[in-house]
Structures are given as C-alpha cells and as structure tokens.
C-alpha positions as CSV (number, residue, x, y, z in Angstrom):
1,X,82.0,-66.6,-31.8
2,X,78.6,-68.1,-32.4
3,X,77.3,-66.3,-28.9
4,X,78.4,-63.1,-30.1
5,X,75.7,-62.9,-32.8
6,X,73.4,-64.2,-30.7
7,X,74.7,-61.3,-28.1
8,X,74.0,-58.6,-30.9
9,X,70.4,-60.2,-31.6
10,X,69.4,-59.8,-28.0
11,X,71.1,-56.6,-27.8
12,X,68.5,-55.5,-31.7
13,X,65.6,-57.4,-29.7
14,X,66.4,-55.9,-26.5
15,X,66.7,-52.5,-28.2
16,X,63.5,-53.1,-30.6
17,X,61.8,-53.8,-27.4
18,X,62.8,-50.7,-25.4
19,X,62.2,-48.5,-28.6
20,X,58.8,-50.4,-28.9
21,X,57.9,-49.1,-24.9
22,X,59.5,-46.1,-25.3
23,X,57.0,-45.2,-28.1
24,X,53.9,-47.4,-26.1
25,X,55.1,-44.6,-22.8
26,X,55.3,-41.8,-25.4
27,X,51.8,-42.4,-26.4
28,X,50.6,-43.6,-23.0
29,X,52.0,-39.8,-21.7
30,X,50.3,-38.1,-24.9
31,X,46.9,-39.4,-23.7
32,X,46.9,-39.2,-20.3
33,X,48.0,-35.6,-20.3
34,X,46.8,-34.3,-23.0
35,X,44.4,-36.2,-25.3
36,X,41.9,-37.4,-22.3
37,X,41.8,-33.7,-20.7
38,X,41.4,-32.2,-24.0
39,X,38.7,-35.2,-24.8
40,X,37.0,-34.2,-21.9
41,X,36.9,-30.6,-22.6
42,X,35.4,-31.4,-25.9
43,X,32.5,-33.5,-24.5
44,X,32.1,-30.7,-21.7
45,X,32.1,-28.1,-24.7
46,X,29.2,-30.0,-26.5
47,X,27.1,-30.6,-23.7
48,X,27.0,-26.9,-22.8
49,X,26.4,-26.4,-26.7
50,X,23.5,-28.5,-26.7
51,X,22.1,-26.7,-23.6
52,X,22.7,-23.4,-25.3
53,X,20.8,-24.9,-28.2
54,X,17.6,-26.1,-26.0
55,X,17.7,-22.5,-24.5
56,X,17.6,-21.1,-27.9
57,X,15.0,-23.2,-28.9
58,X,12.8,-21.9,-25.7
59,X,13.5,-18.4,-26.3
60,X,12.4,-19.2,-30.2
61,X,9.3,-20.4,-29.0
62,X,8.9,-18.0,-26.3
63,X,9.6,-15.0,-28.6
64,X,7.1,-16.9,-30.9
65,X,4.1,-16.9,-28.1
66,X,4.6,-13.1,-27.3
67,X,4.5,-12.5,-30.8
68,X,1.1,-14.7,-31.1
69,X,0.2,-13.2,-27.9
70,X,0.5,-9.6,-29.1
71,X,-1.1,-10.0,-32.5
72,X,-4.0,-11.5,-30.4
73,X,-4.1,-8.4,-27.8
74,X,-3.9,-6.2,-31.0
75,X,-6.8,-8.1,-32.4
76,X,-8.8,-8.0,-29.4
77,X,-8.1,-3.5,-29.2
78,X,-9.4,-3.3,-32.1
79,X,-12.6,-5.5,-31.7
80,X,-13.1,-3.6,-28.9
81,X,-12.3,-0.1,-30.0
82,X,-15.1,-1.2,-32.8
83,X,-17.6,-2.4,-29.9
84,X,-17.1,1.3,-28.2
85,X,-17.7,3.1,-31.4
86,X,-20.4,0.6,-32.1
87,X,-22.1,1.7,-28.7
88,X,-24.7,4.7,-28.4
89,X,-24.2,5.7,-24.9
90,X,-27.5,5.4,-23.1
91,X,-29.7,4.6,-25.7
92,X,-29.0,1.2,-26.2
93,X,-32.3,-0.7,-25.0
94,X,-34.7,2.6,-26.7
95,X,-32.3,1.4,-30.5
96,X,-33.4,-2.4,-29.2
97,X,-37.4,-1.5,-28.7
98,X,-37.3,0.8,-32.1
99,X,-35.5,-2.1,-33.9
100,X,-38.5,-4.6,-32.1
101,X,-41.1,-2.2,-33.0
102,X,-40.3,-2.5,-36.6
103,X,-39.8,-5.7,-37.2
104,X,-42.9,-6.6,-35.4
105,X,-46.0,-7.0,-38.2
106,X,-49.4,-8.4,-36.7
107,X,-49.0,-10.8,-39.8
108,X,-45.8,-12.7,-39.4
109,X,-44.8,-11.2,-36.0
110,X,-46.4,-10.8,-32.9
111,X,-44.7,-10.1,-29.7
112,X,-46.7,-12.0,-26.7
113,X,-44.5,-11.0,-24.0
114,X,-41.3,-8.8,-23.1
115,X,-39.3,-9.0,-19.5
116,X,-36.8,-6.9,-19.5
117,X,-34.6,-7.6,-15.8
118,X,-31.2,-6.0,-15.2
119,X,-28.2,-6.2,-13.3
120,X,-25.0,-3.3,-12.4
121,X,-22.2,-4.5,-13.3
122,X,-19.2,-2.4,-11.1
123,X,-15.2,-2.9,-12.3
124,X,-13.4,-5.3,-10.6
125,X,-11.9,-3.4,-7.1
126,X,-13.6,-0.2,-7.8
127,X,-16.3,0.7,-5.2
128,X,-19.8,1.7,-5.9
129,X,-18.9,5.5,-5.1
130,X,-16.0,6.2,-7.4
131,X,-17.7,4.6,-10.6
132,X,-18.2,7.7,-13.0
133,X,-19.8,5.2,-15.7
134,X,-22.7,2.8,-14.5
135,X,-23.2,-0.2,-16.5
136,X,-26.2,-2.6,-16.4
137,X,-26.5,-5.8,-18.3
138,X,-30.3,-6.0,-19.5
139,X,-31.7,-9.5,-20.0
140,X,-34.4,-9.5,-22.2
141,X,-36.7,-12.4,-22.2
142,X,-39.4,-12.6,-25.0
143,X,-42.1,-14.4,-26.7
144,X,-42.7,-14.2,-30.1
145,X,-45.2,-15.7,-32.5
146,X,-43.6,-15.9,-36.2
147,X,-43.2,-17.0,-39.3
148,X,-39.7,-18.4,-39.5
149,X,-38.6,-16.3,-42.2
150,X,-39.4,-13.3,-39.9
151,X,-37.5,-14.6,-37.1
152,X,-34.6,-14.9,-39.4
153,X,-34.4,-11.8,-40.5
154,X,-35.3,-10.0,-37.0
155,X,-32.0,-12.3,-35.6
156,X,-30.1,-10.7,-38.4
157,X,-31.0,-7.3,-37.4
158,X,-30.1,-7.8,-34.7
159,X,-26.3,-8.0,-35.4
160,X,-26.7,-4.7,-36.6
161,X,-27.8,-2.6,-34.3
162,X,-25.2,0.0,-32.7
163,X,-24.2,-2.3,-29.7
164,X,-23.6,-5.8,-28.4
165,X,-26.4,-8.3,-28.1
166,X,-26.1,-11.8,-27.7
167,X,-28.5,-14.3,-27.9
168,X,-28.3,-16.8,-24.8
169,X,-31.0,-18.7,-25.7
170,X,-33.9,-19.7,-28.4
171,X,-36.4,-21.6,-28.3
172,X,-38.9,-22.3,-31.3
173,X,-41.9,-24.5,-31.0
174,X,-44.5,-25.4,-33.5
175,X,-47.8,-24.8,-32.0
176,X,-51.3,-25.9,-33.8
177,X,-53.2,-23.0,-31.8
178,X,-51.3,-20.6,-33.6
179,X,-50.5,-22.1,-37.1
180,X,-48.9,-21.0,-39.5
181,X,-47.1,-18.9,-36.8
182,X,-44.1,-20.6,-34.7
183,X,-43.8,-19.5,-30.8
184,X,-40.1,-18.6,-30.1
185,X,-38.9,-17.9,-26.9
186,X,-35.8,-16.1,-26.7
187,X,-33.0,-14.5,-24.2
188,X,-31.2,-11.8,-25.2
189,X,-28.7,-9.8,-23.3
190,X,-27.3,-6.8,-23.8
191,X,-24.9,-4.3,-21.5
192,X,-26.5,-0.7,-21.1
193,X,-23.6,2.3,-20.2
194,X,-25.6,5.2,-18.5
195,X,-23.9,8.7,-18.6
C-alpha cells in the first residue's frame, strides 16, 4: 500500500511536469511562429520609419533652401529692375563728367588728370553680329587734389547718379607741395549701354 501513494505522487509529478512542458512548448511555439516574426516586422517597420523620417527631414530642408533661394532671386530682380531704371541709356559717362564738372572747385578740388579706357563687354555665347545692345565698361582713372571734406562729398554723389559706379580703388596721399590739398588717386568703373 505504501507504493501506491508513492505511484500517485509520480504519476502528480509526472503530470506537473508534462503540464509544466506542455505550457514551456506552448510558449516556445507562440514565439517562434509568431512573436519573433511579428518582432521582426516591428523592427523592419521602425527602421523604414526612421528613413521616412531622414527623408522628411531633407525635403524640410530642401523646401527650406528653394524657399531661401527664391526670396534671394526675388531680391536680386528687383535690385536689378532698380539698376535698369536707374540707368540713362547712353548717357551715362556725359551724367559722370557733368557730376565731375560740378563738384570740381579750383579751391577744394582740382582735377589733375582723367583716363578714361574701355572695354565691350558681349553676353556669354552670343556673337559680335547678333548683339542689338553694345555695352562697354569704362574705367576711369583720376587724380584729384582735395580737401578731404570735398572728396567725401564727391564719393557720395557719386551713389547718386542714374547708374552703377564702383569704386575699385582709392588712394589718398598727403602731399606738402600741395597743402592743405590731399592728392587722391582713384578708379572708378562704370558699364556704358549704347543704343
């Protein structure tokens, strides 16, 4: 009799035990075919998430430079439909020698010496015979002898005269030959549209 229970025991134990690796092959099972492949398609999922998310991030940043890049192109039409009002046609370097000739005074401005030298400037690929527009640029190279005072305020009338002039280079020297007077050299250059 006393084997009996101890029968039974092994028979709960044995019984525990297959219930025990019943549930371990259950769950074994449930992972294999569906928790891994469903873990993997999650992981899969994410990664092509985050590459969506780095594409979005370059097209954010794209859409942000063409923005940039058109405010900047709209910027720059404007300038530049403000230069071609700004511009007399032909006249330009006569507006430059009437805007010389009255600034000049014997007593705080003298002009020593003016060479003027210019170059055509053609459109990229255009040849010479189908330009209907010939531009030069004029460089001006003078010497001055002026107060200071003068030269400033001849520099800024320059700015306003109808076209573009830039100053490429100024010089100023006090000389004791010529005192109270400075000697400026300067280069100007300007473009010059012929009708």
């Amino acid at each position: 009799m006393e084997e009996k229970p101890f029968a039974m025991a092994l028979k709960r134990r044995e019984k525990f035990f297959i219930l025990l690796a019943f549930i371990a092959f259950a769950i074994f099972l449930f992972d294999l075919l569906y928790y891994a492949p469903q873990s993997r398609k999650v992981v899969t999922l994410k990664e092509a998430v985050n590459a969506a998310d780095l594409k979005l991030d370059e097209l954010g940043l794209l859409s942000r430079g063409i923005e940039t890049a058109e405010a900047e192109i709209a910027r720059l039409e404007a300038e530049l439909k403000g230069l071609n009002e700004r511009t007399l046609k032909g006249e330009e370097f006569r507006a430059f020698l009437r805007h010389l000739a009255g600034e000049s005074d014997p007593l705080q401005m003298k002009v020593i010496s003016l060479i003027p030298s210019e170059e055509k400037i053609l459109p990229p690929g255009e040849p010479k015979r189908t330009v209907p527009q010939e531009s030069k640029r004029v460089t001006v190279q003078m010497v001055l002898h002026s107060t200071f005072s003068k030269l400033e305020a001849y520099l800024k009338g320059i700015e306003e005269l109808p076209f573009l002039v830039r100053v490429d280079g100024l010089q100023i020297e006090r000389v004791d030959e010529i005192r109270p007077l400075l000697k400026v050299t300067v280069e100007l250059k300007m473009v010059i549209v012929s009708l």
